[in-house]
C-alpha positions as CSV (number, residue, x, y, z in Angstrom):
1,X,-14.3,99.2,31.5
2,X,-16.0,102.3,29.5
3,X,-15.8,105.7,31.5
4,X,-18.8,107.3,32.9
5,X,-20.0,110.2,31.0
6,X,-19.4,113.2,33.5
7,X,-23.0,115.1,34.1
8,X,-24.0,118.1,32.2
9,X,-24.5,121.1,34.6
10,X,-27.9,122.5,35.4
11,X,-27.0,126.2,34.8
12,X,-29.8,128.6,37.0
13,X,-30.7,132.1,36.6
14,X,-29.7,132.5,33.0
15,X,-30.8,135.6,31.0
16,X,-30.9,135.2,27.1
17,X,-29.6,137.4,25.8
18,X,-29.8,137.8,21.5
19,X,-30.6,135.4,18.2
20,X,-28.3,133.5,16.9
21,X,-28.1,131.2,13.9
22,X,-30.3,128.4,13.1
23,X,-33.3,130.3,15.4
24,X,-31.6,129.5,18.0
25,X,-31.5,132.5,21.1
26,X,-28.3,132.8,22.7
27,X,-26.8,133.5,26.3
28,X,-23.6,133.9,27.6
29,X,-22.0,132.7,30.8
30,X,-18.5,134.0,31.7
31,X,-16.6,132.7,28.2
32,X,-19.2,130.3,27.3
33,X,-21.7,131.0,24.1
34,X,-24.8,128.9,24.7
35,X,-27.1,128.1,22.1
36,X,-31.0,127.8,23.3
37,X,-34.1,127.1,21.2
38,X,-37.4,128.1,21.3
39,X,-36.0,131.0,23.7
40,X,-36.7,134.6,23.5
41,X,-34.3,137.5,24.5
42,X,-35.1,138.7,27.9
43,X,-36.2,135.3,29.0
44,X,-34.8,134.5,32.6
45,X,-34.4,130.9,32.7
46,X,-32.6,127.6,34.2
47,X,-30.8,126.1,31.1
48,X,-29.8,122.3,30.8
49,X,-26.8,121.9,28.9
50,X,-26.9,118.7,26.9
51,X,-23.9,119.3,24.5
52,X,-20.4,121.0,25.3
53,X,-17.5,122.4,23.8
54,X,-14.8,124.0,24.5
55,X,-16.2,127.6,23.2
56,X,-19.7,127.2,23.2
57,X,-22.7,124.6,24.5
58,X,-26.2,123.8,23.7
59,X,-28.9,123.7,26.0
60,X,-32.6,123.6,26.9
61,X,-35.2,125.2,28.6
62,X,-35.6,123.7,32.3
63,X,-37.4,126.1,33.7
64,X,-38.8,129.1,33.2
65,X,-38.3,131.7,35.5
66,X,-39.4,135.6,34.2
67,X,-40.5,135.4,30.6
68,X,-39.0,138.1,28.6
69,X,-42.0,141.1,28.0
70,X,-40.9,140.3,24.4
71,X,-42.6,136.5,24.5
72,X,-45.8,135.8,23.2
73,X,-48.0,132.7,23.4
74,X,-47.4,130.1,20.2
75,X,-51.0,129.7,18.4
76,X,-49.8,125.5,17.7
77,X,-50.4,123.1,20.2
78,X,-47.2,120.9,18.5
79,X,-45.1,124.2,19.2
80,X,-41.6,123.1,20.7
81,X,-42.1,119.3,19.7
82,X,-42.7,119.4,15.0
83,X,-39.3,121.1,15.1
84,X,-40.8,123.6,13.1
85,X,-41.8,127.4,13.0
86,X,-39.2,128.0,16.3
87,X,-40.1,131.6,16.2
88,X,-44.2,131.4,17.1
89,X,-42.8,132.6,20.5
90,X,-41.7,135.5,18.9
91,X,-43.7,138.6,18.2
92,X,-43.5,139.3,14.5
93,X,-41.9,142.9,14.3
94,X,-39.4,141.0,16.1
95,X,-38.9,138.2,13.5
96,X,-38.3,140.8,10.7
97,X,-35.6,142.1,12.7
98,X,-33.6,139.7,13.4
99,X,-33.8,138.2,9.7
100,X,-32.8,142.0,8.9
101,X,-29.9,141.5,11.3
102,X,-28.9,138.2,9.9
103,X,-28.6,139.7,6.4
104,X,-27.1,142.3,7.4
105,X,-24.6,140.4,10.0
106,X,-24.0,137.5,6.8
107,X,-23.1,139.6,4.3
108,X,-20.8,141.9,6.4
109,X,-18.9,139.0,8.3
110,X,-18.6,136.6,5.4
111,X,-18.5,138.8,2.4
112,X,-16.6,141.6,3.8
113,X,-17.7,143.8,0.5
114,X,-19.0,147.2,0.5
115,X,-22.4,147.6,0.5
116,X,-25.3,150.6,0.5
117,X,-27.7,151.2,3.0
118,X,-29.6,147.7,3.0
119,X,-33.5,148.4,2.9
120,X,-36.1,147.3,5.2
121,X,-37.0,143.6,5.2
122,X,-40.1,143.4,3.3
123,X,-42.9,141.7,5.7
124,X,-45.2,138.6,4.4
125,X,-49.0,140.0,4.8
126,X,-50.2,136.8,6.1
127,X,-48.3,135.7,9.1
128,X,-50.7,132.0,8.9
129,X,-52.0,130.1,6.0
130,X,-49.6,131.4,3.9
131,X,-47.9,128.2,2.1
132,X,-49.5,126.6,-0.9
133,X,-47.9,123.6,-0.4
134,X,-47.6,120.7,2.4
135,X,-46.3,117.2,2.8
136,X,-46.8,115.2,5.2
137,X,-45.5,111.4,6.3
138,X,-47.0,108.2,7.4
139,X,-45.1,105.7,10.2
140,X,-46.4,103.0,12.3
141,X,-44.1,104.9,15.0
142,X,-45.4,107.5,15.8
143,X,-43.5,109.8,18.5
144,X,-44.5,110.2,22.1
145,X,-44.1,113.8,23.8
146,X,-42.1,113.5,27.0
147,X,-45.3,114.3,28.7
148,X,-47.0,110.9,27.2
149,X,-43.7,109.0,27.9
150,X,-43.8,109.8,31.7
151,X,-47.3,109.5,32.4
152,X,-46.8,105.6,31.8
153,X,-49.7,105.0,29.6
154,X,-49.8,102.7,26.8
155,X,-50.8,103.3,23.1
156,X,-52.2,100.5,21.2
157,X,-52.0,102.6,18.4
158,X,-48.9,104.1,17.2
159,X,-50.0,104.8,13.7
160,X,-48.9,109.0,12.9
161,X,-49.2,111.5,9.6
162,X,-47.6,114.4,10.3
163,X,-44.1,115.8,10.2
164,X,-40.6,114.1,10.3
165,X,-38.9,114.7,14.3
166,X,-35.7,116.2,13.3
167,X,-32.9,113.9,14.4
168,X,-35.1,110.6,14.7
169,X,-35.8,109.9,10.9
170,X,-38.6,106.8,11.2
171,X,-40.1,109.0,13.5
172,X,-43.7,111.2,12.5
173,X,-45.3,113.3,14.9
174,X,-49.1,113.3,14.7
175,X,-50.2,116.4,13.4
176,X,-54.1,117.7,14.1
177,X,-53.7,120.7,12.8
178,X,-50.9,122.7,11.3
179,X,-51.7,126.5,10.9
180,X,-49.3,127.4,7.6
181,X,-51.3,126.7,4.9
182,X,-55.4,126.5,4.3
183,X,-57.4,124.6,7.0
184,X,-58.5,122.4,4.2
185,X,-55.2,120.8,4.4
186,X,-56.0,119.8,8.3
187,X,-59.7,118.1,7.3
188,X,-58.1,116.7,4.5
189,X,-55.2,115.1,6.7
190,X,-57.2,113.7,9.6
191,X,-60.1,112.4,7.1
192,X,-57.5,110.2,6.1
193,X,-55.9,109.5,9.1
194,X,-59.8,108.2,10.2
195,X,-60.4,106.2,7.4
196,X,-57.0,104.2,7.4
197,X,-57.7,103.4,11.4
198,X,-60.8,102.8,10.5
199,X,-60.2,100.5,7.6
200,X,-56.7,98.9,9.0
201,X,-54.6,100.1,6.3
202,X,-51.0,99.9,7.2
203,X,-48.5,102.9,7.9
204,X,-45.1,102.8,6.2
205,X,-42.6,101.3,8.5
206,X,-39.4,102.9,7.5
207,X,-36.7,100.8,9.2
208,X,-38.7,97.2,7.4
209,X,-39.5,99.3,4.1
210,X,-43.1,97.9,4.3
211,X,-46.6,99.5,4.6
212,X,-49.1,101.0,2.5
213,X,-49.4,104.9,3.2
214,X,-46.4,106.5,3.0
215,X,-46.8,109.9,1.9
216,X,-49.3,112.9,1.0
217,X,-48.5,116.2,-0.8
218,X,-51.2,118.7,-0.8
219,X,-50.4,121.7,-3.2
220,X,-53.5,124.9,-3.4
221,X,-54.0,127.6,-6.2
222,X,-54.1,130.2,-3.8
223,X,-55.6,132.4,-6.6
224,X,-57.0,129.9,-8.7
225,X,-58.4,127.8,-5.6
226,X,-57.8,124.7,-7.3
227,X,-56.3,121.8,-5.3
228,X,-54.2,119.2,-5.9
229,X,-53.3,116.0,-3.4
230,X,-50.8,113.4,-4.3
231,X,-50.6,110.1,-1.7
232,X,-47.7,108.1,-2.0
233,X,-48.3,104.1,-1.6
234,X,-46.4,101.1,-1.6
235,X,-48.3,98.0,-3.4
236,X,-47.4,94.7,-2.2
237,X,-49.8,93.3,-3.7
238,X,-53.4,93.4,-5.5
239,X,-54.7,94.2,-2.3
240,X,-52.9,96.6,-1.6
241,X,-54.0,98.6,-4.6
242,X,-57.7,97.7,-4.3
243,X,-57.5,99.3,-0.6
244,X,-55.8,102.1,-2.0
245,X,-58.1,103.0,-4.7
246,X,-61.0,102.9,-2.0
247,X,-59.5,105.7,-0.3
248,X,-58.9,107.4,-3.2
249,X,-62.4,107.2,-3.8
250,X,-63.7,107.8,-0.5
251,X,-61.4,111.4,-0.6
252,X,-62.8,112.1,-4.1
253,X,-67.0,111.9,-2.9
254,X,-66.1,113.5,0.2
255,X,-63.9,116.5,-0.5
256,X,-65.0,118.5,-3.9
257,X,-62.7,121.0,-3.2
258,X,-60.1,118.3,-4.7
259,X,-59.4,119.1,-8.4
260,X,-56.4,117.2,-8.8
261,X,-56.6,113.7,-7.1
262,X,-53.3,111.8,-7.3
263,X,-51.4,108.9,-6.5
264,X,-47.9,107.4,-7.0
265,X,-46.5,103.2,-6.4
266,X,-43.5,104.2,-4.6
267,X,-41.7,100.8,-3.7
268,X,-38.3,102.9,-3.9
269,X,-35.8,103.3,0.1
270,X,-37.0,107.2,-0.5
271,X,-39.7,109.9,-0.8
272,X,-38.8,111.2,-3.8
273,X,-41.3,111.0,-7.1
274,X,-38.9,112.6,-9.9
275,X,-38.3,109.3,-11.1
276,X,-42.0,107.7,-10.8
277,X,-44.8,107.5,-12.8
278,X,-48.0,109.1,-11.2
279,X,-50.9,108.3,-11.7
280,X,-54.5,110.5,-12.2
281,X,-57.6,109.1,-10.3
282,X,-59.8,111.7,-10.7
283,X,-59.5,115.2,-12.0
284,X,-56.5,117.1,-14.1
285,X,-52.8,115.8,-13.4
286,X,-51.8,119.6,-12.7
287,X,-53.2,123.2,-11.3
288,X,-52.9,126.7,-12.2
289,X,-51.3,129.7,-10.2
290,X,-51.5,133.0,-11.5
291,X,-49.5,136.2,-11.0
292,X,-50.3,139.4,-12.8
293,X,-51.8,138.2,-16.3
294,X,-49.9,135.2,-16.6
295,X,-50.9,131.7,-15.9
296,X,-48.7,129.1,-14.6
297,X,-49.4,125.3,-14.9
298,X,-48.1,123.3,-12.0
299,X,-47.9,119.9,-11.7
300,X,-47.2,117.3,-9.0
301,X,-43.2,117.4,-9.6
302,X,-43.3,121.1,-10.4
303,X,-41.4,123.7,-8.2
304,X,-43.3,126.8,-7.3
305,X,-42.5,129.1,-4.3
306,X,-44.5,128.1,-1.4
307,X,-45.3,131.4,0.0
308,X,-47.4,132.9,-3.2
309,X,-48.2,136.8,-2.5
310,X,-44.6,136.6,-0.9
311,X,-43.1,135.3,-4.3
312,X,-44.6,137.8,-6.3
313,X,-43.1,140.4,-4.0
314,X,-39.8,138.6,-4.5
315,X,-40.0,138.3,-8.7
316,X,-41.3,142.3,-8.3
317,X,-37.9,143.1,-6.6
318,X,-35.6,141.0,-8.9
319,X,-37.4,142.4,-12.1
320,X,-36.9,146.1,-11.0
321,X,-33.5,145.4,-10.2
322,X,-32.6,144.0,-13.3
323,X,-33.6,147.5,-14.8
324,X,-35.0,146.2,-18.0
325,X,-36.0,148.3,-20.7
326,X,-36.9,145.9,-23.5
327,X,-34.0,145.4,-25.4
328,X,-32.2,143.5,-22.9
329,X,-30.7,139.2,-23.5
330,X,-31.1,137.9,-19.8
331,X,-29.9,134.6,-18.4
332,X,-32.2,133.4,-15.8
333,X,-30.0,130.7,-13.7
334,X,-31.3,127.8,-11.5
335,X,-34.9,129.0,-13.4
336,X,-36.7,126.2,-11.5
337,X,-40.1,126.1,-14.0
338,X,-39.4,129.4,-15.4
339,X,-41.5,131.3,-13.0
340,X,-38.7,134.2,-13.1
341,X,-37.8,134.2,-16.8
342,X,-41.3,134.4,-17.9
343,X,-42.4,137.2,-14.8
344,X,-39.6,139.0,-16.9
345,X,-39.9,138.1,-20.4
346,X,-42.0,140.9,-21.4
347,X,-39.6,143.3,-20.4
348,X,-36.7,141.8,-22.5
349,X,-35.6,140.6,-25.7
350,X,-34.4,137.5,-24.9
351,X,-34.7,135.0,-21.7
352,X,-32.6,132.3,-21.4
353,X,-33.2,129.7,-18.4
354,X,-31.4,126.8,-17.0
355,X,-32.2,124.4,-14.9
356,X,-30.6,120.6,-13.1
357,X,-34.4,119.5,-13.1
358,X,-35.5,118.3,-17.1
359,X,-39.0,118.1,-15.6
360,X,-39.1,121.3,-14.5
361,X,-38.1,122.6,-17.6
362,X,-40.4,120.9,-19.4
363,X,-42.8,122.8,-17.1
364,X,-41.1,126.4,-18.1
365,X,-41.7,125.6,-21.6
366,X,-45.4,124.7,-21.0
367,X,-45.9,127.8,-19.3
368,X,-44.4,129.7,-22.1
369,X,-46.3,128.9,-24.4
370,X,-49.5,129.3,-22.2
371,X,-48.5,132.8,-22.0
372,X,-47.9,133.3,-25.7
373,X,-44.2,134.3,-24.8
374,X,-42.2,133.2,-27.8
375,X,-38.7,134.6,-26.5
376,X,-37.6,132.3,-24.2
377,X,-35.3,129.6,-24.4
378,X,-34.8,126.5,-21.5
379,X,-32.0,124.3,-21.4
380,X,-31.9,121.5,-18.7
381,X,-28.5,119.9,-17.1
382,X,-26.1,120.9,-14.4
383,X,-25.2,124.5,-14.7
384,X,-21.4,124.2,-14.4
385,X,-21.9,121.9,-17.5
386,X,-24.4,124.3,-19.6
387,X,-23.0,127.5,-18.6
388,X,-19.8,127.5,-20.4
389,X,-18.1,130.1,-22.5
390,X,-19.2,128.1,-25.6
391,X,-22.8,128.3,-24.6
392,X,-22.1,131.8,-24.2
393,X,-20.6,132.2,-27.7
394,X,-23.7,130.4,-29.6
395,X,-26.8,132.1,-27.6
396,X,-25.2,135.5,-26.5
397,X,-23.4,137.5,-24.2
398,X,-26.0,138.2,-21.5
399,X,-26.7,141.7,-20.7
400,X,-28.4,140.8,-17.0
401,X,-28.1,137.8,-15.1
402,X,-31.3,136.6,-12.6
403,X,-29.9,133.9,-10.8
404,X,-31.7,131.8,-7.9
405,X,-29.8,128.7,-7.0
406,X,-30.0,126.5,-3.7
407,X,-28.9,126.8,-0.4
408,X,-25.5,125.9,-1.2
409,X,-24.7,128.4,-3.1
410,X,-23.1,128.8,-6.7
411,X,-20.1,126.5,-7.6
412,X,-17.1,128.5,-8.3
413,X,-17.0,127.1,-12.0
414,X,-20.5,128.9,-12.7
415,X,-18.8,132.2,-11.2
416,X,-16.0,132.3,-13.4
417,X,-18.3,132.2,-16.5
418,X,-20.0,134.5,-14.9
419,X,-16.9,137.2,-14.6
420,X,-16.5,135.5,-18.3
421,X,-19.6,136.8,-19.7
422,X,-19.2,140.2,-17.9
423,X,-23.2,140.8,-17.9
424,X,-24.0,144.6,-17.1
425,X,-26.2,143.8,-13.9
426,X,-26.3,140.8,-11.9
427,X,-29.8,139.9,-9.8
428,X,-29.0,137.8,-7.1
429,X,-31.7,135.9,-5.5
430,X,-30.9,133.2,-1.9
431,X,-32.6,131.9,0.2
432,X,-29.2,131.7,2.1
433,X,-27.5,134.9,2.9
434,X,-24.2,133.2,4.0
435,X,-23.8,131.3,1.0
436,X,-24.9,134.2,-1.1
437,X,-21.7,136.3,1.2
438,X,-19.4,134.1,-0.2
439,X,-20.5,134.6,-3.6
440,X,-20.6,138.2,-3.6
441,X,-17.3,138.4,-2.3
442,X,-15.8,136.0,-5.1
443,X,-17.8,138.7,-7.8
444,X,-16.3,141.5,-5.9
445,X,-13.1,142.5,-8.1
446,X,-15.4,143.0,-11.0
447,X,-18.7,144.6,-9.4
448,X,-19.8,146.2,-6.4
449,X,-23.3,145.7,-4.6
450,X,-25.5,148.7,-5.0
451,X,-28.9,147.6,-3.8
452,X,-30.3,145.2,-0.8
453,X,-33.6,144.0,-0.2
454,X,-34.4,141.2,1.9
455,X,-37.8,139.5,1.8
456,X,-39.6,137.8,4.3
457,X,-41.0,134.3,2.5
458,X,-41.5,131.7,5.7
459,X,-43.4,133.8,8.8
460,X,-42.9,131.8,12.0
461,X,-39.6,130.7,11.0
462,X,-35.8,132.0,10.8
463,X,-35.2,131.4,7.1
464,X,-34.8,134.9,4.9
465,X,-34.6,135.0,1.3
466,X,-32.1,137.8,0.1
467,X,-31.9,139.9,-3.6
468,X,-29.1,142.0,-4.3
469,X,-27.9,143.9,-7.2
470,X,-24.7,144.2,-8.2
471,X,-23.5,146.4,-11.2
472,X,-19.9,145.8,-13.2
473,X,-17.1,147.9,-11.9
């Protein structure tokens, strides 16, 4: 006979306290650390634990008792529930600061190096509508708020596109209107939300690996204001594909602002198009973005950063770090589609990018050549296995290093041809300031950290990218 689970306390009269990882507020009772989302400091509440350790718990809101004079009234109706933009609540001077603290606290704690004075978080203008790119899934299970669950009432239809509930993977919460990027991307969305009711096409049932609609990606030259939409469909059958090609058609008379209509036979367990061929229904297969006088061509498996006045903030930062005079060889690591190494170029002698992705660098050469830069080089394949003292030996010792990887961080193998290659500057660019900690303090017997700037690219949210320049001891 299984024991019963002992019930979590109902803790009252709570006062949060600060921010804590994840966006995530924090409160403290006696010993205890409690985590909280979608809580503000200054917020008097009555918290229900639902997870306990021995050192610290998480909880929610059960009631609200004194909101903090700090809290402000989220703009999105789907606030709380998407998972999504946790900070809404917060005002936005307040955001900054805390993702000013949380470099500041990451690089300190983790790194333990010395570092300067680290500058002031540089703010996104638009606080809304700033991402140029969206996707958005289809399910035939759509998730219920607990609001609908309790009042009892039954849904005939539970057909959803919207965003993934975190923790409950088959699960999409039906979005009417999402406030990051263009409203074109809302009309665009619930058009095609109507027409599939409408029309009885069927919603991709994860768990059976069936249904028709599974995906949409909608990407927007926020310069160029040129649109691209990619659906992701699974063909059973002739069918199938004739009742996808109507809506195809139906989006194409309907929504000129569409300059890049696209569409992708995904029969695959996952989301991802690298490895698929897609398909042009009506318009170009790509779109331009611009940024100073160059052009940049992106297509459908490109990356770009989503945020684009915020990225050219960024790139502005990491090129007057790297100090560039002209005569420099630079190595532009994790280069994505080039969009660093050719912001640079003209500034250097000689850019060198690498990339995992062969697509994307594919797309750095294109955009090369489409800005008549003739001293680049790209190289695709994993970077522990391209960056290696004899790659070093044939193309040059590198007199800067721009390098941008993933969350996770640079593997240790990449450092040590780093130290190898001994470049003059180093240009560090994350999007995770732990990570980017631990890095720092593994390059820390051979340079110091002289400059700091963080960068705000995702309002509304607790993610902070990070650039720092470090110069050889």
């Amino acid at each position: 006979m299984s024991r019963k689970k002992k019930p979590l306390p109902l803790l009252e009269n709570i006062t949060i306290t600060g921010i804590a990882a994840e966006g995530k507020a924090i409160a403290k009772v006696n010993d205890l650390v409690i985590f909280v989302p979608y809580a503000v400091p200054g917020d008097v509440v009555d918290l229900q634990i639902k997870k306990k350790k021995h050192s610290y718990a998480e909880a929610e809101i059960a009631r609200m008792i004194e909101p903090s004079a700090s809290r402000i009234s989220p703009v999105c109706e789907h606030f709380g529930v998407c998972g999504g933009c946790k900070w809404q609540c917060l005002p936005y001077e307040l955001q900054l600061k805390h993702k000013q603290q949380q470099v500041e606290d990451n690089l300190r704690r983790i790194g333990k190096v010395e570092l300067p004075e680290i500058s002031p978080i540089l703010g996104s203008k638009q606080q809304y509508a700033y991402r140029n790119k969206l996707e958005f899934g289809f399910s035939n299970k759509r998730w219920l708020t607990a609001e609908q669950v309790k009042s009892g009432e039954r849904f005939d239809n539970m057909n959803g596109v919207g965003f993934h509930i975190p923790g409950a993977f088959d699960k999409i919460l039906d979005i009417q209107q999402c406030h990051l990027m263009d409203d074109i991307s809302n009309r665009i969305r619930n058009e095609i939300r109507s027409y599939a009711l409408q029309h009885g096409l069927a919603f991709f049932d994860i768990r059976q690996g069936v249904g028709l609609l599974r995906n949409m990606m909608i990407r927007l030259g926020m310069h160029t204001s040129e649109l691209m939409l990619l659906l992701q469909f699974r063909f059973e059958n002739q069918q199938d594909e004739a009742d996808a090609l109507g809506l195809m058609g139906h989006l194409r008379d309907n929504f000129p602002e569409i300059t890049s209509l696209l569409y992708v036979n995904n029969t695959k367990c996952n989301d991802t198009i690298h490895d698929l061929d897609v398909h042009t229904f009506h318009g170009t297969d790509f779109i331009y973005e611009t940024m100073e006088d160059l052009r940049f061509k992106v297509g459908p498996k490109s990356f770009y950063q989503t945020n684009t006045e915020q990225a050219y903030e960024l790139y502005k930062v990491a090129r007057d770090f790297a100090g560039l005079t002209g005569k420099e060889h630079v190595y532009d690591l994790y280069t994505g589609t080039g969009t660093i190494a050719n912001f640079v170029a003209k500034q250097a002698a000689k850019v060198i990018g690498i990339e995992y992705v062969p697509e994307a660098i594919e797309d750095a050469k294109v955009n090369a050549e489409l800005n008549q830069l003739d001293n680049t080089l790209f190289f695709a394949g994993d970077m522990k296995d391209i960056l290696t003292r004899e790659f070093i030996e044939q193309y040059g010792t590198p007199d800067v290093i721009i390098t941008d990887p993933p969350r996770a961080g640079m593997h240790p193998d990449v450092i040590d041809t780093i130290l190898h290659a001994h470049p003059r500057r180093i240009v560090y660019v994350s999007c995770n300031p732990a990570t980017q900690a631990r890095d720092l303090s593994l390059l820390d017997a051979a340079y110091r950290v002289v400059r700091v700037q963080p960068v705000d690219m995702f309002p509304q949210t607790h993610h902070v990218e990070n650039v720092v320049l470090l110069e050889a001891r």
